[in-house]
C-alpha positions as CSV (number, residue, x, y, z in Angstrom):
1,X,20.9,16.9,23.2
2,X,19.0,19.3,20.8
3,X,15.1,18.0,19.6
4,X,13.6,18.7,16.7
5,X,10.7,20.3,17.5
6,X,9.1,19.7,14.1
7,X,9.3,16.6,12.1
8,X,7.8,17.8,9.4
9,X,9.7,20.0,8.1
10,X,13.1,18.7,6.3
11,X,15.6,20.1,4.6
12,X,13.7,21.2,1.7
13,X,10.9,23.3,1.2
14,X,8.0,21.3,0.4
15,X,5.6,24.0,-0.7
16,X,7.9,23.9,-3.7
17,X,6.7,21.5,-6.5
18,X,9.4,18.4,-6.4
19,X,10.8,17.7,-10.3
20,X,12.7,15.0,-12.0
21,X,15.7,15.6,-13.6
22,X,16.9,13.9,-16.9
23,X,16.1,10.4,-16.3
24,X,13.7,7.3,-18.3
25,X,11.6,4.9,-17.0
26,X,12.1,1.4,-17.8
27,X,9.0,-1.0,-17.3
28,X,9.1,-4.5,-17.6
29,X,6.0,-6.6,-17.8
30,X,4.4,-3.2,-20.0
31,X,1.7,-5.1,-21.2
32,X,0.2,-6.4,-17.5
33,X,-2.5,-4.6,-15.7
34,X,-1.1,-2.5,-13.4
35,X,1.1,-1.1,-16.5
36,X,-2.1,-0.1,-18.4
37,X,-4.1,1.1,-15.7
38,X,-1.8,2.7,-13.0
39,X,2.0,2.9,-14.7
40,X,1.7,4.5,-17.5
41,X,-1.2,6.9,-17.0
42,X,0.7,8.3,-13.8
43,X,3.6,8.7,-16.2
44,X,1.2,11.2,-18.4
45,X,-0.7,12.8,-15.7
46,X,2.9,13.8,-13.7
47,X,4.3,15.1,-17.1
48,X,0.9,17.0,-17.7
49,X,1.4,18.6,-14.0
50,X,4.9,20.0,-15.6
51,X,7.0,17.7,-13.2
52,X,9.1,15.7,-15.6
53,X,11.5,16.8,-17.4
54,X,11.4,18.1,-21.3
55,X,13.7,14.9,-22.1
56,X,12.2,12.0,-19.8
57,X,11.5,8.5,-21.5
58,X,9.4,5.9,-21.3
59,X,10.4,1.9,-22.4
60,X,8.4,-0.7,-22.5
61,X,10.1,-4.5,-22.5
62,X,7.9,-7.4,-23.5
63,X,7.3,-10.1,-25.6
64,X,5.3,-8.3,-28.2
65,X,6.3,-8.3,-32.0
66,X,5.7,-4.2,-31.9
67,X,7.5,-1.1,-33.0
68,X,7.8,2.0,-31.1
69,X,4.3,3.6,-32.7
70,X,2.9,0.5,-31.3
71,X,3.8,1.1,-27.9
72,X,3.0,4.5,-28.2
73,X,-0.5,3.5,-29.3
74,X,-0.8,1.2,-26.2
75,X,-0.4,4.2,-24.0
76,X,-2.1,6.5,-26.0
77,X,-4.8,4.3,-25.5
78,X,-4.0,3.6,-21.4
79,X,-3.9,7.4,-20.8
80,X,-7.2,8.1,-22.4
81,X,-8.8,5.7,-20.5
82,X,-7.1,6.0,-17.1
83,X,-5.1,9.1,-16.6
84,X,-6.6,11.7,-13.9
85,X,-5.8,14.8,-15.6
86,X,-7.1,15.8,-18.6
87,X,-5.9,15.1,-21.9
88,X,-3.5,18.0,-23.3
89,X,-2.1,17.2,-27.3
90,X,0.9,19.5,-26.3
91,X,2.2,17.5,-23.2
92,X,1.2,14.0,-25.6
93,X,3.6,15.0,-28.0
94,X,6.5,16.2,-25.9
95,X,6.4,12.8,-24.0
96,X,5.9,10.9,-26.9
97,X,9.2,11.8,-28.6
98,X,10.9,9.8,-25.4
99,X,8.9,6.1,-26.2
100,X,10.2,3.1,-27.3
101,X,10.0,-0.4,-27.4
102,X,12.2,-3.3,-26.8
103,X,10.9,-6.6,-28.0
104,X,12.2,-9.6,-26.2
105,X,12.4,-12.8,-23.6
106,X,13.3,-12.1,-20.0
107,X,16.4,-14.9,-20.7
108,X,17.0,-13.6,-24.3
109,X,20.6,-11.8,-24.0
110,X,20.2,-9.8,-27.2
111,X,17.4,-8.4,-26.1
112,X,18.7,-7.0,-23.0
113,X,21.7,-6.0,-25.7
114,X,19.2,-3.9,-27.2
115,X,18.0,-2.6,-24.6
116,X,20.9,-1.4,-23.7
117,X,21.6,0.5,-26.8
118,X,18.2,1.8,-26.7
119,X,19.1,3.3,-23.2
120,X,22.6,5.3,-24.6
121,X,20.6,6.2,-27.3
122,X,18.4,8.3,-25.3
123,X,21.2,9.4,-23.1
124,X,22.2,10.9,-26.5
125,X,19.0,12.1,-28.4
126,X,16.6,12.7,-25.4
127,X,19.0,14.1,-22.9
128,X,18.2,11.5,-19.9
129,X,21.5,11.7,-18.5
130,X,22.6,8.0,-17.7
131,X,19.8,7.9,-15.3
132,X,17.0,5.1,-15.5
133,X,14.8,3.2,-13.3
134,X,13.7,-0.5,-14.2
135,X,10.3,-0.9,-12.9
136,X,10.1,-4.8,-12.3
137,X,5.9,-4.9,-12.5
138,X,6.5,-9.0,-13.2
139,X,6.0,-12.1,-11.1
140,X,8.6,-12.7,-7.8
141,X,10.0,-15.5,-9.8
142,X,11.3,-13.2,-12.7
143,X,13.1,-11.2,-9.8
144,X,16.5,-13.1,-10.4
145,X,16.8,-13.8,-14.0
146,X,15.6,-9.7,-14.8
147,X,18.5,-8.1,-12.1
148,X,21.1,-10.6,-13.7
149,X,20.6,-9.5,-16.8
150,X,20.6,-5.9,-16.1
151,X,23.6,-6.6,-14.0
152,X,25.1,-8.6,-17.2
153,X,24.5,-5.8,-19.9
154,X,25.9,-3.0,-17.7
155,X,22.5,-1.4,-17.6
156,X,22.6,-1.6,-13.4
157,X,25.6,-0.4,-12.7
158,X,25.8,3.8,-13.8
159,X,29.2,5.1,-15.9
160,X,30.3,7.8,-13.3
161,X,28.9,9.2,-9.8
162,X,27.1,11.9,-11.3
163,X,24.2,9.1,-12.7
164,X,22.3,7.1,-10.7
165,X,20.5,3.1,-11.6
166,X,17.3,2.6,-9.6
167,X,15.1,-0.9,-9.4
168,X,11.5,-0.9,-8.4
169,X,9.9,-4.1,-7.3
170,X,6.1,-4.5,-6.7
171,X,4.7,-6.9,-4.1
172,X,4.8,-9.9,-3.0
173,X,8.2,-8.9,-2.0
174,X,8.5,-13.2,-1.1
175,X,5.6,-15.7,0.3
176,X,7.5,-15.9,3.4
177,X,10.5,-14.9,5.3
178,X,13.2,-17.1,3.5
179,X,11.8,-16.4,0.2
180,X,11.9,-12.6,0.9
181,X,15.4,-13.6,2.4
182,X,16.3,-15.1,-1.1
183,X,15.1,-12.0,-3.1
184,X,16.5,-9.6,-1.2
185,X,19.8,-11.4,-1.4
186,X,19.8,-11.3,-5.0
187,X,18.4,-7.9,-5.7
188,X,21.0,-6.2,-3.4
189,X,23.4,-8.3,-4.7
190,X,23.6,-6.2,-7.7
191,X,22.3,-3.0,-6.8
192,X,22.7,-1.2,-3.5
193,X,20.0,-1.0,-1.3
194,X,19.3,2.8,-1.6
195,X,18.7,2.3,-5.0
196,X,16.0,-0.6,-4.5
197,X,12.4,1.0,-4.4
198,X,9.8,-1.5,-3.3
199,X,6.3,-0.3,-3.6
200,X,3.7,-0.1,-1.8
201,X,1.3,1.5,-3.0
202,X,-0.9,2.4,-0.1
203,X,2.0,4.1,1.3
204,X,1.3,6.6,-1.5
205,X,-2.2,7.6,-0.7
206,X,-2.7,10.9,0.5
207,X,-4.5,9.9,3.6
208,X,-1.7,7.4,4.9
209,X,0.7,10.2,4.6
210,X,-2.0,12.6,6.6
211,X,-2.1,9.8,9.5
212,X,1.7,11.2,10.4
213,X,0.7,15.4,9.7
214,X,-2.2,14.2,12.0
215,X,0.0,12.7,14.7
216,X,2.8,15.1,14.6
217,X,1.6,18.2,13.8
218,X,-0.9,18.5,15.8
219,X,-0.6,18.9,19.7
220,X,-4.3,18.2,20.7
221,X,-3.8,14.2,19.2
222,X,-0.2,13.3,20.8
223,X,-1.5,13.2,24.5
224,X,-4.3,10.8,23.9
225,X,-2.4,8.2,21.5
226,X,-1.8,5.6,24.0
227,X,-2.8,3.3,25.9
228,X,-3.8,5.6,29.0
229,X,-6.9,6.4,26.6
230,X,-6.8,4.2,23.1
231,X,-9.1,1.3,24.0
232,X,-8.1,-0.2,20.8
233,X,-7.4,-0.3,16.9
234,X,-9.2,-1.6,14.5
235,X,-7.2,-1.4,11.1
236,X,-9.7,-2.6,7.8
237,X,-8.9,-3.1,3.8
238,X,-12.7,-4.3,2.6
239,X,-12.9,-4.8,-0.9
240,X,-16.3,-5.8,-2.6
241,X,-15.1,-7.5,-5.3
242,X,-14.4,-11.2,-5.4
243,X,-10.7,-12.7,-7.3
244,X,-11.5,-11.8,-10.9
245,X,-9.4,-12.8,-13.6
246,X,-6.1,-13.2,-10.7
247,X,-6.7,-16.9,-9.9
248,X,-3.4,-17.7,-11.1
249,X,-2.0,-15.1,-8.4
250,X,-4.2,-15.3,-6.0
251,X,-5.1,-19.0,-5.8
252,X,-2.6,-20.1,-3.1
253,X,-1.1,-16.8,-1.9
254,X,-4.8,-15.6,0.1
255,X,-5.6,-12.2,2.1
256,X,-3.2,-12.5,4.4
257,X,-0.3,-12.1,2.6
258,X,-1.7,-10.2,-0.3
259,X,-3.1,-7.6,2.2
260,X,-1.7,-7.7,6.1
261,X,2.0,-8.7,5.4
262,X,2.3,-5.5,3.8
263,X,-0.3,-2.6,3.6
264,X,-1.8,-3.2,7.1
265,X,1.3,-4.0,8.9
266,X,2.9,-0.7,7.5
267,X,-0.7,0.9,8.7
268,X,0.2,-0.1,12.0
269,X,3.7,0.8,11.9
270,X,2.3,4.7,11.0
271,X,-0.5,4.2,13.6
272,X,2.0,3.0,16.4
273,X,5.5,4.3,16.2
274,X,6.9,6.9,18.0
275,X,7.8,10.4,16.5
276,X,10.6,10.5,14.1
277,X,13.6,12.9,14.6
278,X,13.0,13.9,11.2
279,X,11.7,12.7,8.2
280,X,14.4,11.5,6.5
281,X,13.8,7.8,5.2
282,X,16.6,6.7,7.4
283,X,14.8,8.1,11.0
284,X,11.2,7.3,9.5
285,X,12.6,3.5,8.6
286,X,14.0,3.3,12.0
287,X,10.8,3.9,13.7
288,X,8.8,1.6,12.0
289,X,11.5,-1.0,12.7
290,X,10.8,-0.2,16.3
291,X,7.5,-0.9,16.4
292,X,7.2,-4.1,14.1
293,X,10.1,-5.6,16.5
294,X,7.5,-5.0,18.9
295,X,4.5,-6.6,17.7
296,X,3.6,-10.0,19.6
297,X,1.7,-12.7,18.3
298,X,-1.4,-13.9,20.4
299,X,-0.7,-17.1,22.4
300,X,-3.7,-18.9,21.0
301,X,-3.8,-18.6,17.2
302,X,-6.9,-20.2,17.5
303,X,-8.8,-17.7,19.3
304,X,-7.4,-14.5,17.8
305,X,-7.1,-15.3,14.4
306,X,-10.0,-15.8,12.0
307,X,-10.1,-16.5,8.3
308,X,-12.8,-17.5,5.5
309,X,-13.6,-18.3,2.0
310,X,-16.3,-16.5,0.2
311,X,-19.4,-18.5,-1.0
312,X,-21.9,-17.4,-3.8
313,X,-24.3,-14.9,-2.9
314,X,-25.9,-11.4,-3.7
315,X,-23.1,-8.4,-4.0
316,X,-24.0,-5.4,-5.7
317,X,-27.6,-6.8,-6.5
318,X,-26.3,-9.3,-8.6
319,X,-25.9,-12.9,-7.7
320,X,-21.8,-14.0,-7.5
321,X,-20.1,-17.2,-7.9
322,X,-18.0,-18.3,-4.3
323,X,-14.4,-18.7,-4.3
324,X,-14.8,-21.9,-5.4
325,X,-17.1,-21.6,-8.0
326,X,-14.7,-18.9,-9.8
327,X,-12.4,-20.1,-13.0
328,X,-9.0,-21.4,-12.4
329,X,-9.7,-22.6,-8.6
330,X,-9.3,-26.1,-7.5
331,X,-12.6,-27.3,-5.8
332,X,-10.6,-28.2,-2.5
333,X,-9.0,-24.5,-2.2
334,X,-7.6,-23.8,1.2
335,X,-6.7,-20.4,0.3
336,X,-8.6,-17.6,2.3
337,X,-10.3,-14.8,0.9
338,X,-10.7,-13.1,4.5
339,X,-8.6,-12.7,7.2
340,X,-8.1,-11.0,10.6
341,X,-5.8,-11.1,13.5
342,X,-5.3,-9.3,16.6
343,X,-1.9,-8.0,17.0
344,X,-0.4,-6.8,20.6
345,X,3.2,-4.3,20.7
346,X,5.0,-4.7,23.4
347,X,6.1,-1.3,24.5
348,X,5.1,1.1,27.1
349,X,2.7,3.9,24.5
350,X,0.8,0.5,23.6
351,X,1.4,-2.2,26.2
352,X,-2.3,-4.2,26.5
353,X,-4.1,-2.0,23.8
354,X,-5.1,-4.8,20.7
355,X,-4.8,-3.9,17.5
356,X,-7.6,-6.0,15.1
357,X,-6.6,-6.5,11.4
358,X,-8.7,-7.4,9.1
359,X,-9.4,-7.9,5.1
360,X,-11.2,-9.6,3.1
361,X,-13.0,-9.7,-0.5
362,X,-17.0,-10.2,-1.7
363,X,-17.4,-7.6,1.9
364,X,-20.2,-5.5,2.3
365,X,-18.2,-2.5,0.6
366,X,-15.1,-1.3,-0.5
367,X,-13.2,0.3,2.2
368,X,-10.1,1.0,4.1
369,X,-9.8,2.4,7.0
370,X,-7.9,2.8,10.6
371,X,-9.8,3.3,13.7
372,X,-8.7,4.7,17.0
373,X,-11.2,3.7,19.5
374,X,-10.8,5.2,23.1
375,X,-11.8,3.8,26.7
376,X,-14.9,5.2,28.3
377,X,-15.0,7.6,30.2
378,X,-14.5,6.5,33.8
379,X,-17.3,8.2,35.3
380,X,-21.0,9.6,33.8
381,X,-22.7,11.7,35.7
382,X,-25.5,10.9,34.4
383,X,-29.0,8.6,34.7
384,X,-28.5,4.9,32.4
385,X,-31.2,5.8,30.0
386,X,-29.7,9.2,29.1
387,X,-26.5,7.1,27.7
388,X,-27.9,4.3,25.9
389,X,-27.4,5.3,22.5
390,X,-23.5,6.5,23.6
391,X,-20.8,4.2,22.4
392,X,-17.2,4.7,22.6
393,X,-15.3,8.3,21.1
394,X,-13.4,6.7,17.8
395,X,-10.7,8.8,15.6
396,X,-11.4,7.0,12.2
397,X,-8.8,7.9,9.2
398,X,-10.9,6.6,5.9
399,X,-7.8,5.9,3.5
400,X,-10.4,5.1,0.6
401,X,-12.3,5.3,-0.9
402,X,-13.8,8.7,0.8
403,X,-10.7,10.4,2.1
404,X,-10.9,12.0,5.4
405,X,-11.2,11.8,9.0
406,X,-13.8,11.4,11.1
407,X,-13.9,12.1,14.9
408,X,-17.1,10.5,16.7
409,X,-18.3,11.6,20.3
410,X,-21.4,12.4,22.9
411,X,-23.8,15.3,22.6
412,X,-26.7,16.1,24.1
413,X,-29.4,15.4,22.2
414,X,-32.1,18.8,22.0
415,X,-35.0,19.0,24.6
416,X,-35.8,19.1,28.1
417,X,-34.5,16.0,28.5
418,X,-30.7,15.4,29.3
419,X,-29.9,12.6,26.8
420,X,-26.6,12.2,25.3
421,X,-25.8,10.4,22.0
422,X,-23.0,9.6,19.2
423,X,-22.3,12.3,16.6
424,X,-19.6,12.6,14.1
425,X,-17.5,15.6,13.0
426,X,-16.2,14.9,9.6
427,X,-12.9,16.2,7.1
428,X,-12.8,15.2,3.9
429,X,-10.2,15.7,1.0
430,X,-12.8,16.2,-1.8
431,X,-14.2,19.7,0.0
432,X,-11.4,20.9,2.1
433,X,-8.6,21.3,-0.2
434,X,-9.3,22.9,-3.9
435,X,-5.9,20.5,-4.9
436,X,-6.6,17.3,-6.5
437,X,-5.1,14.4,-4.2
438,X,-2.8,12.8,-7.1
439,X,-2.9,8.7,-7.2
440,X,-0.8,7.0,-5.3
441,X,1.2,5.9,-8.4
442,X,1.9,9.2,-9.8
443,X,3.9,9.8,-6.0
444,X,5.7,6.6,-5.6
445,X,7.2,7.4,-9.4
446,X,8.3,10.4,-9.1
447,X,10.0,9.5,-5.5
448,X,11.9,7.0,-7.6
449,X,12.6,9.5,-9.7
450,X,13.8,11.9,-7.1
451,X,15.6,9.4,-5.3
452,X,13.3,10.1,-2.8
453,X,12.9,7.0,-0.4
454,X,10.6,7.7,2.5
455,X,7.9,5.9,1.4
456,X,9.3,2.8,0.1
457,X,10.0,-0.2,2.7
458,X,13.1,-1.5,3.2
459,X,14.0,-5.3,3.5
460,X,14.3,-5.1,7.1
461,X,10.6,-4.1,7.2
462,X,9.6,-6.7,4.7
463,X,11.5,-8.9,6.9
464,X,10.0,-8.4,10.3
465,X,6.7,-8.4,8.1
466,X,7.2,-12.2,7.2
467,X,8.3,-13.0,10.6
468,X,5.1,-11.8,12.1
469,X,3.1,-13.3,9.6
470,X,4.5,-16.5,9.0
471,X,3.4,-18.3,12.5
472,X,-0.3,-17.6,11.8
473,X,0.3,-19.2,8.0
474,X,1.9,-22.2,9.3
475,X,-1.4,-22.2,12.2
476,X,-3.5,-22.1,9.3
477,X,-2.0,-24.6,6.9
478,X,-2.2,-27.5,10.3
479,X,-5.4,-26.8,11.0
480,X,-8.1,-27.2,8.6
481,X,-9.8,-25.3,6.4
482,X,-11.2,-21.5,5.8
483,X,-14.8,-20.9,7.4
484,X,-17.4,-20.0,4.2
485,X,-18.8,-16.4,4.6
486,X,-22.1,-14.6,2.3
487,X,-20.8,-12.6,-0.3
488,X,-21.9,-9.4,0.5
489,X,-21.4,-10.3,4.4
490,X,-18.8,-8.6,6.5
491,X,-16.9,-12.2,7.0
492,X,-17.2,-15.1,8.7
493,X,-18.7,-15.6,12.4
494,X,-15.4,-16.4,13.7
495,X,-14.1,-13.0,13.0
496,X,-17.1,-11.6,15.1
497,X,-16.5,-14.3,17.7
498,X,-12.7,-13.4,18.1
499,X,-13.3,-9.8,19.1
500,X,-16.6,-10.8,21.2
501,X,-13.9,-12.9,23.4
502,X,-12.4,-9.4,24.4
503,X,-15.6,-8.3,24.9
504,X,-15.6,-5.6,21.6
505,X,-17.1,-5.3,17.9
506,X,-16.1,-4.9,14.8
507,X,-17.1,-1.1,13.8
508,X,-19.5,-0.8,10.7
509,X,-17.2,1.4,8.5
């Protein structure tokens, strides 16, 4: 048996910059949020790094009564506003030549005719190869009807070996397990399941990527990271923002499957699983597999679960209206706005070390954030009062909004006395590197691009998700309703209660 004795490296050089060949970008749903705030400036701020190529295209697909200058206008005026980089005229007009526009109905068949001429047409005038990607950035329940008529115009299935059809699907990939079961069956019923992308977005954040470099590149982390020393985990997505303008999406779906189904449940996976024999997306996938398989529920929901609705209150020195309160929610809303669980793997690394999840919205801040908190050390030699201030060493990897790590431990405080006390030794992105971290967008697109699948989930992951998930939904749904919480609170008391049982607190990130 040979090891690899670093999983970092892969076949290619990664100091190398990574770019696109001849290919467009399809996006459905152009005219939605994430489109005009995320989609479409990463599209300008990757070509204005120089990592598309000269003849990449952008199409939008909506029901909009616009030409292609119209289009071009709406990103014009979505990269001014949101794009990272700066604005450059030169790299505005070479990507401009590759826009247009098709105008149409999800059902309509012309228009997915026309579409389809649009896409040969830039095959021949723009040079993108036969390659596209169809970005689906609609509604779960547009899935089918979008991949049959891709399927049905010819635009999913390439002309020859040498071109390649991708699919990208944003979350919620399903509500629950057989709804994900349904999806998946009718996505990879028409295109293969390398070439299905399904984002998620945190997995595109610098800082989520640095929690495996952190792990497996460095030798003074690995013999710690388990349950001889890890105490617990505390894994954290706070937002300080209440529902907004998403009622229609959010009313009915809640935290829990917004939030944990996917972006803390892949945290954990990162946190948890075992060292890859490379990182490939097939020995990467494999090892999150492992460790999701593992994760058991608690036997009393009841006691390690907790959810809440937020109520009006004070956030950000302004007075806000409770979940209830907000436009488009019904007045008897069992939805949650907060939710945390504790979550137990059954394997030997992790066997009786908890790991707390928790999110929530109207919190005390915006944050995300995992937490590595250690056991005590067995034995101080030292007087009571010299360690009252001394709480447990902690590993915390802050995914956002300040990127970075910090490492807290004990140090004697100065003077004659011997008195020892919590301190922090902190990395951040911002002042260690004199690179830019890019948004997590501009990485997922140009995987897609790349064909590049590391980072993307596949449906067996999604899959386990749901089936971890779906207990504590159903526990929910039979058993009243969420507990209110203070906007501008860090959650309900029930949340504090469930981790006081095991005798711990939540940290204060």
């Amino acid at each position: 048996m040979t090891w690899n004795a670093n999983p970092l490296r892969d076949k290619r050089d990664k100091r190398l910059p990574r770019i696109a060949g001849p290919s467009s970008l399809v996006i459905f749903g152009v005219t939605g949020d994430l489109a005009r705030t995320k989609l479409m400036p990463a599209v300008y701020d990757l070509a204005n790094r120089g990592l598309l190529p000269p003849g990449f295209s952008l199409v939008g697909f909506a029901r909009r009564d616009w030409e292609h200058q119209d289009f071009g206008k709406q990103v014009h005026d979505a990269v001014r506003q949101h794009a990272r980089t700066p604005f450059s005229e030169g790299t505005w007009r070479q990507l401009s030549e590759g826009f247009r526009f098709v105008p149409g109905d999800f059902s309509d068949d012309n228009a997915f005719d026309e579409l389809e001429r649009t896409v040969r047409e830039l095959d021949e005038k723009q040079g993108t190869g036969g390659n596209h990607a169809f970005y689906l950035s609609i509604p779960p329940s547009f899935f089918d009807v979008v991949c049959k008529q891709l399927a049905r115009s010819g635009l999913a299935e390439p002309e020859n070996e040498d071109q390649w059809r991708r699919v990208v699907i944003e979350k919620p990939f399903g509500h629950d397990l057989a709804s994900a079961r349904e999806l998946n069956a009718v996505v990879e019923d028409i295109f293969p399941a390398d070439s299905i992308f399904r984002i998620d977005h945190y997995l595109g954040k610098e800082t989520v990527q640095n929690i495996m470099a952190l792990r497996f590149a460095n030798q003074m982390f690995e013999p710690m990271w388990n349950a001889h020393y890890v105490d617990h985990v505390q894994i954290t997505m706070a937002e300080d923002i209440g529902i907004g303008g998403r009622a229609g999406y959010y009313d009915g779906i809640g935290a829990a499957r917004d939030v944990i189904q996917n972006h803390l449940l892949q945290l954990l996976a990162l946190v948890a699983m075992e060292e890859p024999v490379s990182f490939d997306a097939a020995d990467l996938r494999a090892e999150k597999e492992k460790v999701l398989s593992a994760v058991r529920l608690p036997q009393d929901l009841g006691e390690h679960t907790a959810r809440g609705q937020y109520a009006a209150g004070w956030a950000g020195g302004v007075q806000v209206p409770g979940y209830l309160e907000e436009d488009g929610i019904a007045p008897d809303s069992t939805t949650e706005t907060y939710a945390a669980i504790r979550l137990d793997i059954d394997t030997r690394r992790w066997a009786g070390v908890p790991f707390y999840l928790r999110t929530g919205k109207r919190l005390g801040r915006r944050v995300t954030e995992v937490a590595v908190v250690f056991k005590r050390a067995p034995h101080l030699p030292f007087e009571s009062t010299a360690t009252e201030e001394l709480g447990q060493n902690a590993l915390v990897i802050r995914v956002q909004p300040d990127e970075g790590v910090t490492i807290r431990f004990g140090s004697k405080v100065p003077g004659t006395a011997m008195e020892v006390r919590d301190v922090t030794m902190d990395f951040g992105y911002g002042y260690s590197f004199t690179e830019e971290s890019p948004e997590a967008y501009e990485r997922l697109i140009l995987d897609v691009l790349l064909g590049d699948p590391p980072l993307f989930p596949r449906h067996e992951e999604v899959e386990l998700s749901w089936k971890i998930l779906d207990p504590i939904e159903e526990f929910w749904a039979a058993n009243g309703k969420p507990e209110p919480y203070g906007s501008g609170s860090w959650g309900p008391a029930s949340a504090d209660e469930m981790l006081a049982r095991d005798g711990r607190t939540w940290r204060m990130p």
